[in-house]
C-alpha positions as CSV (number, residue, x, y, z in Angstrom):
1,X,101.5,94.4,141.2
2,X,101.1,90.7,139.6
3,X,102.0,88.3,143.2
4,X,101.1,84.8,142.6
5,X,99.5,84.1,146.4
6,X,100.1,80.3,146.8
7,X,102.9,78.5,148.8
8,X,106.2,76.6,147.5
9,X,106.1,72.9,148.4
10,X,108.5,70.6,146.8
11,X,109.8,72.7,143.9
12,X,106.3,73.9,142.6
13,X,103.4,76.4,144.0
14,X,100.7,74.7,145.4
15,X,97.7,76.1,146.6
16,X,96.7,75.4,149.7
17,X,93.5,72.6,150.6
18,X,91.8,74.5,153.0
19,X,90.7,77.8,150.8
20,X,91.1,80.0,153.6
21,X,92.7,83.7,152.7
22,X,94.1,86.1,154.6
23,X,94.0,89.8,153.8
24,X,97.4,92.2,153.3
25,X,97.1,96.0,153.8
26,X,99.3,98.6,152.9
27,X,100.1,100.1,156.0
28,X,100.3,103.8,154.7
29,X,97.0,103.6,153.7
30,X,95.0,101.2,155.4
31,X,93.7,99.6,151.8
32,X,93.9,95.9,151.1
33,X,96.3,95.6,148.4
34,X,95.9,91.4,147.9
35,X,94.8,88.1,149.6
36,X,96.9,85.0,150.0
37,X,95.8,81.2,150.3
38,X,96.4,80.6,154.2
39,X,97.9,77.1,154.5
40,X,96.6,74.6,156.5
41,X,97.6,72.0,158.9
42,X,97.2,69.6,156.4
43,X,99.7,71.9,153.8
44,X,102.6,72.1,156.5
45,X,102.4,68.3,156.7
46,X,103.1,68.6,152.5
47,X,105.6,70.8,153.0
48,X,107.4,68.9,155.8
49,X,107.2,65.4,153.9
50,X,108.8,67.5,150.5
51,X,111.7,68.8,153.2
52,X,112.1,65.2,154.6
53,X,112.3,63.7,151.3
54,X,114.8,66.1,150.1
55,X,116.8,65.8,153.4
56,X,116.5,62.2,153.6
57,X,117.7,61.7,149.8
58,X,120.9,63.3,150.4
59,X,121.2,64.9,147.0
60,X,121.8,68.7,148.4
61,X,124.3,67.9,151.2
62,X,126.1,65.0,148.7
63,X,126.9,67.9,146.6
64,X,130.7,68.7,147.1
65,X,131.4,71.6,149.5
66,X,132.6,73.8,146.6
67,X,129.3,72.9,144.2
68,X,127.5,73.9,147.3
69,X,129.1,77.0,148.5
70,X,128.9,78.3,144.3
71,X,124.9,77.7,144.8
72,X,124.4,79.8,147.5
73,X,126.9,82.4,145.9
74,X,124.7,82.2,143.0
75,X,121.4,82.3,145.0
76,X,122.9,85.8,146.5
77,X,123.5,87.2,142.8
78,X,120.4,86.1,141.4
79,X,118.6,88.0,144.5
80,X,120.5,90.8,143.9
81,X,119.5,91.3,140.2
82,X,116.3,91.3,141.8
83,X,116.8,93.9,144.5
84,X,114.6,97.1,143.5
85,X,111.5,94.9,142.9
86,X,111.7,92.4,146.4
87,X,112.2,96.3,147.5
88,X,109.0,97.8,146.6
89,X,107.3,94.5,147.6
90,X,108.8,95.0,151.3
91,X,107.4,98.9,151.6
92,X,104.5,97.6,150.3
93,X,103.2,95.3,152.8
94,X,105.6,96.3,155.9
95,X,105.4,100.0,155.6
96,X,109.1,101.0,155.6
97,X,111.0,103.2,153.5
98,X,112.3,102.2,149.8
99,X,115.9,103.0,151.0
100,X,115.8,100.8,154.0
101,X,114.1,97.7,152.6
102,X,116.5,97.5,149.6
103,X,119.2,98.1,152.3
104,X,117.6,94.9,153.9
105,X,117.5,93.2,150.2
106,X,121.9,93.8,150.0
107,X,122.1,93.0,153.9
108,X,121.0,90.0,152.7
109,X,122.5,88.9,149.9
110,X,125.7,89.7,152.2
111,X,124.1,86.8,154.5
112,X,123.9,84.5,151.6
113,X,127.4,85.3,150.4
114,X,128.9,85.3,154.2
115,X,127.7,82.0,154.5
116,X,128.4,80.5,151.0
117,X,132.1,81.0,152.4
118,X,131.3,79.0,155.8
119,X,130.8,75.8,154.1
120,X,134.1,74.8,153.6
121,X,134.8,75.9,157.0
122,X,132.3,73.3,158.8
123,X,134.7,70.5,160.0
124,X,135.6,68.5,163.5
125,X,138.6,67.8,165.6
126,X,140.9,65.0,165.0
127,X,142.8,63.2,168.2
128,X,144.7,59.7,168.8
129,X,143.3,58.1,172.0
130,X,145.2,55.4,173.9
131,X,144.1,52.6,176.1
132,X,146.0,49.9,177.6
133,X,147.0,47.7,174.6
134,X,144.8,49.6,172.0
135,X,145.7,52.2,169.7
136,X,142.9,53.9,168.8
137,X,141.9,57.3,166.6
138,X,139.2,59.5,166.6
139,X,137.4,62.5,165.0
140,X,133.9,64.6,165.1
141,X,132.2,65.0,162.1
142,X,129.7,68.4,162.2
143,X,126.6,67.0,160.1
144,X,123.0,69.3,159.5
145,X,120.4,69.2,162.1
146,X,117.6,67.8,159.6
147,X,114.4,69.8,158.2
148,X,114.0,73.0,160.0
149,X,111.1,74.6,160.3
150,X,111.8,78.8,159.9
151,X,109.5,81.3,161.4
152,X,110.2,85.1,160.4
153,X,108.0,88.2,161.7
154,X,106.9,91.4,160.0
155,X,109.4,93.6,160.8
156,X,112.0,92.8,158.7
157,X,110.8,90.0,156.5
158,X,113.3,89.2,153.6
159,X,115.9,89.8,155.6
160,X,115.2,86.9,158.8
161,X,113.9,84.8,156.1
162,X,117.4,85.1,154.3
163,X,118.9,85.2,157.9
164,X,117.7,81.6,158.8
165,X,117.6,79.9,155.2
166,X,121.2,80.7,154.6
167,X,122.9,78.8,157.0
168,X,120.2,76.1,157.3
169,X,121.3,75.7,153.6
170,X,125.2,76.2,154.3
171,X,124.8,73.4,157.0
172,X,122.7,70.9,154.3
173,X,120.0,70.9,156.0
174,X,116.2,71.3,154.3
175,X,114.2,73.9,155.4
176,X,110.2,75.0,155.5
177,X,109.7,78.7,155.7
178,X,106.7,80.5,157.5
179,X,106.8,84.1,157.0
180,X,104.4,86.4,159.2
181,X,100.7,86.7,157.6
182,X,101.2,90.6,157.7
183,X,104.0,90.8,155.5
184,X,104.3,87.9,153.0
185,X,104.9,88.9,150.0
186,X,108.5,89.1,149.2
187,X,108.4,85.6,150.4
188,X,105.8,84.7,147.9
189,X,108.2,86.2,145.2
190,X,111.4,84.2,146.1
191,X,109.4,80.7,146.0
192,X,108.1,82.5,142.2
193,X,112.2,82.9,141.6
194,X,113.5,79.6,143.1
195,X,110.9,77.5,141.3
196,X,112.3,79.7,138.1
197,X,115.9,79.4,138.8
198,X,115.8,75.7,139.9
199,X,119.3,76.1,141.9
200,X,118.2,73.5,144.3
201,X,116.5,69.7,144.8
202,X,112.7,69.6,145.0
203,X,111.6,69.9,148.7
204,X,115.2,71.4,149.9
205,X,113.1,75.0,150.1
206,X,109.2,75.1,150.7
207,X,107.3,78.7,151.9
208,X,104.1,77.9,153.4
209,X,102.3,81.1,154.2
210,X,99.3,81.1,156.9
211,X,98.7,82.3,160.1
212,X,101.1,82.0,163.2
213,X,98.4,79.8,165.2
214,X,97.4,77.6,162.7
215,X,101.2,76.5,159.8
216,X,103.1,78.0,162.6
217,X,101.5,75.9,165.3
218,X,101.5,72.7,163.0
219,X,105.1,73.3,162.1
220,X,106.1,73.5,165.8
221,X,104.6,70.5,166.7
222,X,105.3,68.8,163.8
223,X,107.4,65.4,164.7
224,X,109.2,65.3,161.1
225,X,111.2,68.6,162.0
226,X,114.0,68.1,164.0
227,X,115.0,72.2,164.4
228,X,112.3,75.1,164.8
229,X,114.3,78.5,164.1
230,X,111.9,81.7,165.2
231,X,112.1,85.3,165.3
232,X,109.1,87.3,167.1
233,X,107.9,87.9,170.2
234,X,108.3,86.2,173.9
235,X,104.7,85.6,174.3
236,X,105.0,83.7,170.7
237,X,108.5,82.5,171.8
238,X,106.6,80.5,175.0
239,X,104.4,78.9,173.1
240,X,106.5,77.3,170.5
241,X,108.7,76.3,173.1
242,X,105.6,74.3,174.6
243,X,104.6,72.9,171.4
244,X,107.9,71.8,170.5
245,X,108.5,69.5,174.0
246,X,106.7,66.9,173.1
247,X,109.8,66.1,170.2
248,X,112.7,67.5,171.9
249,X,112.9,69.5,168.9
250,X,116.1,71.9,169.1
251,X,115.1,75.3,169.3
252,X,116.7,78.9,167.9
253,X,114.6,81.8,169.5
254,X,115.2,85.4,168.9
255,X,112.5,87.6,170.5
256,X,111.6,90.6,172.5
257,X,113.4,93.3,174.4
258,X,113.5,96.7,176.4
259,X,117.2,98.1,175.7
260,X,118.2,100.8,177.2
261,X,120.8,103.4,176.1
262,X,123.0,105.3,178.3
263,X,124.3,108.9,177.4
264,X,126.9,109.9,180.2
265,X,127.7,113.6,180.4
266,X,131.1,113.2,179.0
267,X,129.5,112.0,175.8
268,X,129.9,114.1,172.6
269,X,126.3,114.8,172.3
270,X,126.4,115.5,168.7
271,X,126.7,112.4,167.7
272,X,124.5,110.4,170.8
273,X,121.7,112.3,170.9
274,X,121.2,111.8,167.1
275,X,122.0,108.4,167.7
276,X,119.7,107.8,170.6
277,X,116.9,109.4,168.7
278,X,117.3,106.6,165.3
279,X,117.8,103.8,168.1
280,X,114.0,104.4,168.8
281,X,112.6,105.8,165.9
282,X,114.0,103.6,163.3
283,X,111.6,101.7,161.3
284,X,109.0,103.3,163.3
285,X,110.4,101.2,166.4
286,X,109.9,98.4,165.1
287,X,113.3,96.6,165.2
288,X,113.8,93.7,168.1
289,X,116.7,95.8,169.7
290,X,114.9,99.6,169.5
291,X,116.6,101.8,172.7
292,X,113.9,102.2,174.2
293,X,114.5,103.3,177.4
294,X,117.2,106.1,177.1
295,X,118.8,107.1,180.4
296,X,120.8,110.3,180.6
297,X,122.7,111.6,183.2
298,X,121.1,114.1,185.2
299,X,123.1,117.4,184.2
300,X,122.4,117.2,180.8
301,X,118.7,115.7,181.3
302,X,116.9,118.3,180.1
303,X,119.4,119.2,177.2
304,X,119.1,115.6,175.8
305,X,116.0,114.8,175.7
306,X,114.8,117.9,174.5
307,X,117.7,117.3,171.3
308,X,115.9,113.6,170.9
309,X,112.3,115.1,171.0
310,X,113.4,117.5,168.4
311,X,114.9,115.0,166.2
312,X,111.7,112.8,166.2
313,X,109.1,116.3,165.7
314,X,111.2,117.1,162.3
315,X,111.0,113.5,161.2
316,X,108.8,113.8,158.1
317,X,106.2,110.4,158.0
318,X,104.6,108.8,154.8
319,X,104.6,106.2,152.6
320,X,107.8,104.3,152.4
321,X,107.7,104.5,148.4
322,X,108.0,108.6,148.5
323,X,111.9,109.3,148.7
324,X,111.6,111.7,150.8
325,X,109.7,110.0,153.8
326,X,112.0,109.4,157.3
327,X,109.7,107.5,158.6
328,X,106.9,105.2,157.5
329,X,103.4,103.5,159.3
330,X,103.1,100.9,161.7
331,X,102.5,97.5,160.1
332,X,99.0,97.1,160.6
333,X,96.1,98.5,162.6
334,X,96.7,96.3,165.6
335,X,99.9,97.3,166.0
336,X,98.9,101.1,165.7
337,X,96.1,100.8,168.3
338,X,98.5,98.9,170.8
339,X,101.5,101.3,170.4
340,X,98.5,104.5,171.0
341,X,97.1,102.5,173.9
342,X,100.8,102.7,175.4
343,X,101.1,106.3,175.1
344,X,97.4,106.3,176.9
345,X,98.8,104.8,179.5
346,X,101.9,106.7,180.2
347,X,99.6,110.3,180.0
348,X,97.5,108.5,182.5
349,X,100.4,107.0,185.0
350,X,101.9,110.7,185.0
351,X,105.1,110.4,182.8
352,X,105.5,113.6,180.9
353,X,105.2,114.3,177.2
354,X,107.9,116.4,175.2
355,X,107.3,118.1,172.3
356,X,104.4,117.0,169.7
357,X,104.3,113.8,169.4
358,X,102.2,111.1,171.6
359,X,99.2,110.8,168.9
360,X,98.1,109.4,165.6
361,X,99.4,111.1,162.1
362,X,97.1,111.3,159.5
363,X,93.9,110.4,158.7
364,X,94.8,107.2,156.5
365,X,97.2,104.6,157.1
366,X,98.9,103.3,160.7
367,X,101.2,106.2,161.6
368,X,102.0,107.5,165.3
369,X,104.3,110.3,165.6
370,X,107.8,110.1,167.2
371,X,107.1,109.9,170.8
372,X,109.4,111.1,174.2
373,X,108.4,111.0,177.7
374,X,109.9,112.2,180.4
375,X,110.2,109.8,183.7
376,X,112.1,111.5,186.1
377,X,111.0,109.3,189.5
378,X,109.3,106.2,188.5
379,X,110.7,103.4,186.6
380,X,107.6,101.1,187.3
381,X,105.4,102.3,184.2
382,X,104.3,100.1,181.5
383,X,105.7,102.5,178.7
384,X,109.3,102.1,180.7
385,X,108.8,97.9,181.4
386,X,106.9,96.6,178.6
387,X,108.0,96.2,175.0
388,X,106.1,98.5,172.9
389,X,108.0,98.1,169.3
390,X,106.8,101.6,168.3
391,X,108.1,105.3,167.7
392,X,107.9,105.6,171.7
393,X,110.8,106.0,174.4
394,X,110.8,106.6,177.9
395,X,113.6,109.0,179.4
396,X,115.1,108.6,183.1
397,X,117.7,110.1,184.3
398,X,120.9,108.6,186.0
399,X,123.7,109.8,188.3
400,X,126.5,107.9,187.5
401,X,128.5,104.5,186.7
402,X,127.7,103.1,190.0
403,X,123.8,102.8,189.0
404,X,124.2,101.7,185.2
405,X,123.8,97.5,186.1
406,X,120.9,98.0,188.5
407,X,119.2,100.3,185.7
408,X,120.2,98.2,182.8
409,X,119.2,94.5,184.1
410,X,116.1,95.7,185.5
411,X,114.0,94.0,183.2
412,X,113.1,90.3,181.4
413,X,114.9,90.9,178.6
414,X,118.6,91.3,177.8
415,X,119.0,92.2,173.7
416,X,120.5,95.6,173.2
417,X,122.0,98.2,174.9
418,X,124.1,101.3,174.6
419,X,126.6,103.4,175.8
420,X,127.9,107.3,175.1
421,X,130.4,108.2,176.7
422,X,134.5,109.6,175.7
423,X,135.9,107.3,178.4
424,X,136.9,104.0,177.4
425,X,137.1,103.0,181.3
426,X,133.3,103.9,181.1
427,X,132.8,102.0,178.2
428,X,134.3,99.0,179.0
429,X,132.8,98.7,182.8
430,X,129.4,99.3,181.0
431,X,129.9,96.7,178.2
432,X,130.7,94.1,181.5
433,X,128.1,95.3,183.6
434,X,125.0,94.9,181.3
435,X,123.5,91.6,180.9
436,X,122.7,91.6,177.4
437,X,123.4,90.0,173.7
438,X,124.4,92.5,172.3
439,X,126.3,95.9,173.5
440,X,127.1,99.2,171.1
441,X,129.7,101.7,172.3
442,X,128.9,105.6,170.8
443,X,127.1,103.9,168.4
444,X,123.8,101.9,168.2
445,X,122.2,98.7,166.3
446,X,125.4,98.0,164.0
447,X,125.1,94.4,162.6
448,X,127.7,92.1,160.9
449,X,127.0,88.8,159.5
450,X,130.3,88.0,161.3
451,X,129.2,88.7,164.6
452,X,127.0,86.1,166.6
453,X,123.4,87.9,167.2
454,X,120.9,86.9,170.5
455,X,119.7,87.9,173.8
456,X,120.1,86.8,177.3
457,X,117.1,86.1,180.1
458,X,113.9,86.3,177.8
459,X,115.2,87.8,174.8
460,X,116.3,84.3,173.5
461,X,117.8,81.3,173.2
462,X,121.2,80.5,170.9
463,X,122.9,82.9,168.5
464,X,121.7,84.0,164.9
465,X,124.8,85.0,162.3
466,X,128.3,84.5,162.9
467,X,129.9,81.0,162.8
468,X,127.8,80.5,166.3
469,X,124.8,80.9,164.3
470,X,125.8,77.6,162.2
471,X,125.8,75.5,165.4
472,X,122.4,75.3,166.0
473,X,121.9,73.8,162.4
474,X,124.5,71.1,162.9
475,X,125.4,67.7,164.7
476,X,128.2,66.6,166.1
477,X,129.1,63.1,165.6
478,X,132.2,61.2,167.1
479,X,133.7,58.1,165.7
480,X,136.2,56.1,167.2
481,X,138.6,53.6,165.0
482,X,140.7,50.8,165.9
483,X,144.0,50.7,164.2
């Protein structure tokens, strides 16, 4: 696998001053498969003065709206030619399976192409104003934000890098691009394409890859970039916001949760407890929104969690590149030794373990099995509070509508939730009730580039897709005129 491991700054690939590397591992087997240049400080201020210069000159946002919106269309189809091998790149540094990832890869071109249609579709409000002897007119123009600085985790890296560089573009803004150390590569690939394909001005994309506390740091703090767009955890989500005061810097943050999913006993439980089961073991947990607290109404406790145990026990684990794996690794050894030290600690506060999971896979590689407990009387645990982003889920059970808003808002975070249930009454209370971003009804964790994406209380600030995710990348400006 031929990756050239250097960063994109101002239309060419650079390697970094510092000569610092950092190590990728495929995560089904523990082996270090490369080592990338680790950017600097000293790089991010490179690739900030490329992005200013680009922004500054005005050549990408001069373009018309129509040259603009056939760029991005293009970027999408050039991307897509390129699918199967961004793909295998994807499984090979994040773990997941070969269908999902090239899932991710279409999702987003989708992105690219959803927004390539917004451009023509960013415009202000006209309105005559009057004042004693004065005839006056004014209007708002929406104009981009500046150089954004965009900082994408391991989870799901093409796809949040794609998430927050296609609108940044659609808006005219430059941007910088810091994906996660872990999982870099397909990033590395699309600054090899771009400098190929040459679709945009020098310095209106730069990739700078490094670690989080060193090119993400610099690029937080950097006073050259007026908008910091980041994916990943609260604890990260704090910092940045800290080291983006000092500027006033505007701020996008999508980051952790605990979402719980609500099965009522009217539900048709072939289809929740299915559902219920891929809500937590999808992408080995690993997804910002995984149901990870499932609450099922008492009468059909037992039944349900018992279905979602034996869901995740016939799950078969392996590498993501064998077609017939259902689940892949954790991303790295870190993450596996934190997701095991959580199932530790539910054994040792007393919540009880169904079926066969609750322990490592394999020899090699970062793999936990699927994991259930059962909480019947304590909702105080770690494994029931904390955000574990692993292939583990805590069950409680509920008595009835009049509990769901206590149950659901107990907690920092407000991302995902979800709700089985036949009655639309049910559904729509519930929806109301829960304090959260985002709210799936008999189904769970179905996205549309349409549809605005965040989190309330610590899960986030602003909104990600949708035309609300193109505010954050924009000014307003009003101008008044004298007739």
């Amino acid at each position: 696998m031929k990756v050239q491991h250097s960063h994109f700054i101002g239309g060419e690939a650079i390697v970094g001053r510092s000569g610092d590397s950092i190590d990728v591992f495929d995560p089904s087997t523990g082996d270090r498969i490369t080592q990338i240049n680790a950017a600097s400080a000293a790089d991010v201020d490179v690739a900030v003065a490329a992005a200013r210069h680009a922004f500054d000159s005005g050549e990408w946002q001069g373009r018309s709206i129509h040259e603009r919106s056939a760029t991005l269309w293009q970027l999408g189809d050039r991307i897509l030619e390129h699918r199967d091998e961004l793909a295998e790149l994807e499984v090979r540094d994040n773990g997941r399976t070969l269908a999902s990832a090239k899932m991710s890869i279409t999702s987003a071109v989708e992105c690219i192409r959803y927004h390539a249609g917004i451009v023509n579709k960013l415009h202000g409000i006209a309105a005559d104003l009057s004042a004693p002897g004065r005839e006056l007119q004014a209007y708002t123009r929406a104009e981009p934000v500046g150089v954004v600085g965009a900082i994408t985790p391991w989870n799901a890296p093409f796809g949040t890098l794609i998430g927050k560089l296609a609108p940044a573009l659609a808006a005219g803004c430059s941007v910088i691009c810091k994906p996660a150390e872990q999982t870099p590569l397909t990033a590395i690939r699309l600054g090899e394409l771009l400098r190929q394909w040459k679709l945009f001005p020098d310095g209106q994309v730069n990739i700078v890859n490094g670690l989080g506390s060193v090119a993400g740091a610099a690029l937080a703090a950097h006073p050259q970039v007026d908008k910091l767009s980041f994916t990943g955890s609260t604890v990260t989500g704090r910092k940045l916001v800290e080291a983006s005061a000092g500027n006033f810097k505007r701020l996008t943050l999508e980051l952790g949760g605990k979402s719980p999913v609500f099965i009522f006993d009217d539900a048709d439980l072939d289809q929740a407890i299915p559902a219920a089961a891929m809500a937590i073991f999808a992408n080995a947990g690993q997804i910002c929104v995984a149901g990870s607290r499932l609450y099922v109404q008492r009468g059909i406790f037992d039944k349900v969690v018992e279905g979602v145990a034996k869901v995740g026990a016939a799950m078969r684990l392996g590498s993501g590149m064998a077609p017939d794996t259902q689940m892949g690794p954790l991303v790295s050894q870190q993450q596996m030794e934190k997701v095991l030290s959580y199932i530790d600690s539910g054994l040792s506060e007393g919540a009880r373990l169904v079926g066969d999971g609750g322990r490592r896979h394999g020899e090699r590689g970062y793999f936990v099995r699927p994991t259930v407990f059962a909480n019947r009387d304590r909702a105080d645990l770690r494994i029931a509070r904390e955000e574990i982003f692993g292939p583990v889920v805590t069950a409680m059970p509920f008595d009835g509508i009049e509990e769901l808003a206590e149950l659901a808002n107990d907690t920092d975070y407000g991302l995902g939730a979800g709700v089985f249930t036949r009655s639309n009454s049910t559904a729509h209370r519930a929806a109301k009730l829960i304090r959260s971003g985002n709210v799936w009804i008999n189904c769970y964790a179905i996205l549309d580039k349409a549809m605005p994406f965040g989190g309330f209380k610590q899960s986030g600030w602003g909104r990600e897709s949708g035309f609300e995710g193109m505010t954050p990348f924009l000014e307003t400006k009003s101008v008044y005129m004298m007739l």
